[in-house]
N, C-alpha and C positions, 0 to 999 in steps of 0.2 A: 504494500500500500504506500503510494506518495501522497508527499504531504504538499496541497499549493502552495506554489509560491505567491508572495503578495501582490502581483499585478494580475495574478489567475481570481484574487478576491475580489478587489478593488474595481468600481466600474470605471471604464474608461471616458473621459472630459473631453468632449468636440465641442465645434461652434454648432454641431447639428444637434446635440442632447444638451447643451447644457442651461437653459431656461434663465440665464443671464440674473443669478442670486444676488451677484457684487453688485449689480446695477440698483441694489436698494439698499447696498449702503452709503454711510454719509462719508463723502472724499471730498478732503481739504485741497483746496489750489494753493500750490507751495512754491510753485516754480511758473513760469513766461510760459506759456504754450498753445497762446492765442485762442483758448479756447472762447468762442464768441459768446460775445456779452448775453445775450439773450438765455443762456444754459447756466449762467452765474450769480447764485446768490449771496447777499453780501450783511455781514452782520454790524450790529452796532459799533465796533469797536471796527467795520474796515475788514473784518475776517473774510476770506472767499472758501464759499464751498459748490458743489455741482448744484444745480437746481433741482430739490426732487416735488415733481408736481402732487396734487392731492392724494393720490395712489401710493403712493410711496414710492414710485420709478423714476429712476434718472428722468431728465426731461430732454437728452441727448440721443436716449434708447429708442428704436423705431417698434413701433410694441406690435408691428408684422412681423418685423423679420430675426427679432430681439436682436437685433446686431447695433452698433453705435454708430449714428449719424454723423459722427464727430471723431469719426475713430483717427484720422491724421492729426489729428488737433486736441485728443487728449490729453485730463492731465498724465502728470511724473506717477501719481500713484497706481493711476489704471495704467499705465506703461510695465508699472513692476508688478503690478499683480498678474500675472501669467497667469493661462489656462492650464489646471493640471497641479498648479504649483501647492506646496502647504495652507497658504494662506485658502486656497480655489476650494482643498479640500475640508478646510473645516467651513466655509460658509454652506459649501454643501452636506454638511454631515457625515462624510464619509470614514473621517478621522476617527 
């Protein structure tokens, strides 16, 4: 008898399964990355974060194709959050 290895458990993260979880978190703009004003909300103190409309979803997210409207012009933090990555797997539970 073998025993799986952990990529035989684990489901695997595409752009076609992956129902875009990150997109309802709240992501700080930290860095230049042009992402246009219209997706940028801005706090008392001057803070910027992604705009998420009354749904709770990015307001960048095209909620057809869950893919990002703004994907060239995202921020640093959706740049480092990778599909697949630790971070990817615990918003999705997998961890």
């Amino acid at each position: 008898m073998s025993i799986p290895i952990k990529s035989e458990i684990e489901p695997e993260i595409s752009c076609s399964n992956c129902k875009a979880c990150c997109c309802r978190l709240e992501v700080m703009i930290i860095s230049d990355t042009s992402v246009p004003e219209e997706h940028i909300s801005r706090d008392a103190w001057g803070g910027e974060t992604m705009l998420r409309l009354a749904d709770g979803w990015c307001s960048a997210l095209d909620r057809e194709t869950f893919m990002c409207s703004i994907y060239e012009n995202r921020t640093w933090i959706c740049r480092e959050f990778e599909m697949g990555s630790y971070e990817c797997l615990e918003v999705h539970n997998f961890r």
